[in-house]
C-alpha positions in Angstrom: 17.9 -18.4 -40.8 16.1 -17.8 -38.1 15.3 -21.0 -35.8 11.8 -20.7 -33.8 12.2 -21.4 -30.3 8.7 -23.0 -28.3 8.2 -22.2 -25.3 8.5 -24.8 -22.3 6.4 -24.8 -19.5 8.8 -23.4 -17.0 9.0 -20.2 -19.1 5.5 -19.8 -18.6 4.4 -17.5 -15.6 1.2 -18.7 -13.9 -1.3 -17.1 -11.9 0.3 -17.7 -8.8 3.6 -17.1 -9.9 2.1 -13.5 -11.0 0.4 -12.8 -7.6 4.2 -13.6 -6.1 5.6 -11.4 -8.4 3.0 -8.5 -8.1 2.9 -8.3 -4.1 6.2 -8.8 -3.0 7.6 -5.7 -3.4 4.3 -4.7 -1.7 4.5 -7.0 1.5 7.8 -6.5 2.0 7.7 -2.6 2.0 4.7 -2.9 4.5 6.7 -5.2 6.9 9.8 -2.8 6.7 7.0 0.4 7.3 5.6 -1.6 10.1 8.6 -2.7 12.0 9.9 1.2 11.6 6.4 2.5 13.4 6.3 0.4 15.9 10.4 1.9 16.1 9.4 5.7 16.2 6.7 4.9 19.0 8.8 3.0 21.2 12.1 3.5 21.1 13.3 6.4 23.6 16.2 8.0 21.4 15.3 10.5 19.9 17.8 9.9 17.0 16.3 6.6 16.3 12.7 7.9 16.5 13.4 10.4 13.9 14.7 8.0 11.3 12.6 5.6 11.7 10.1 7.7 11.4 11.6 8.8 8.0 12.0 5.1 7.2 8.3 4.5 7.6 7.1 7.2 5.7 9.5 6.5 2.9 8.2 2.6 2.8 4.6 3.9 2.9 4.9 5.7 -0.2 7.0 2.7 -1.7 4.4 0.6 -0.5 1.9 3.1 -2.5 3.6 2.9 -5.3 4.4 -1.0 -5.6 0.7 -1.6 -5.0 -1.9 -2.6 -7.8 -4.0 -0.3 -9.3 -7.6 -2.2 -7.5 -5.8 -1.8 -3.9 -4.9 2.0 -5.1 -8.6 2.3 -6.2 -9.4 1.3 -2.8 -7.3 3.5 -1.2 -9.0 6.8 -3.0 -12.1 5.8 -2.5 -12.0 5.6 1.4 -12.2 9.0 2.5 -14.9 9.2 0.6 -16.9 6.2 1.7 -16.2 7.5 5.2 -17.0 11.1 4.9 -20.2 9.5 3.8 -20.9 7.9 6.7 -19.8 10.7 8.9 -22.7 12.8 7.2 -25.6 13.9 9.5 -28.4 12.2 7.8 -31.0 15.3 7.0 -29.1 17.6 5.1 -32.1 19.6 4.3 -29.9 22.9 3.9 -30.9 24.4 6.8 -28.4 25.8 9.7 -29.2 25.0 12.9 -28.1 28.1 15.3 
């Protein structure tokens, strides 16, 4: 027969232990994206320049996609916010010639 096994506390994951889990992959790709910029911008081969270059792009999208879905929210919803505060404020729908 089956036994039932109980759970001990050590199996359990906590809040914290699920923030760790969740943005780790995340910081981690940022640091490696960050370290590769600063790279391509002041390194003077050109060789190296290009791949780090690659290197921080590739991490950026990593970085997009290890990232939880509120800081992914966030990230759509910039442009928009800022294209809104870029906006002349009368926008009566007249051109001005």
């Amino acid at each position: 027969m089956l036994k039932e096994r109980k759970l001990s506390p050590s199996n359990t994951v906590t809040p914290a232990k699920h923030l760790y889990i969740m943005y780790a992959p995340l910081f981690v790709n940022l640091g490696v994206a960050a370290v590769a910029l600063y790279l391509a911008l002041n390194t003077p081969e050109e060789i190296v320049r290009v791949a780090a270059g690659f290197v921080a792009v590739l991490c950026s999208f990593l970085t997009l996609f290890f990232a939880p879905w509120p800081v992914k929210l966030l990230l759509l919803l910039l442009p928009f916010a800022i294209g809104k505060l870029r906006r002349p404020r009368s926008l009566s729908g007249k051109v001005e010639s």
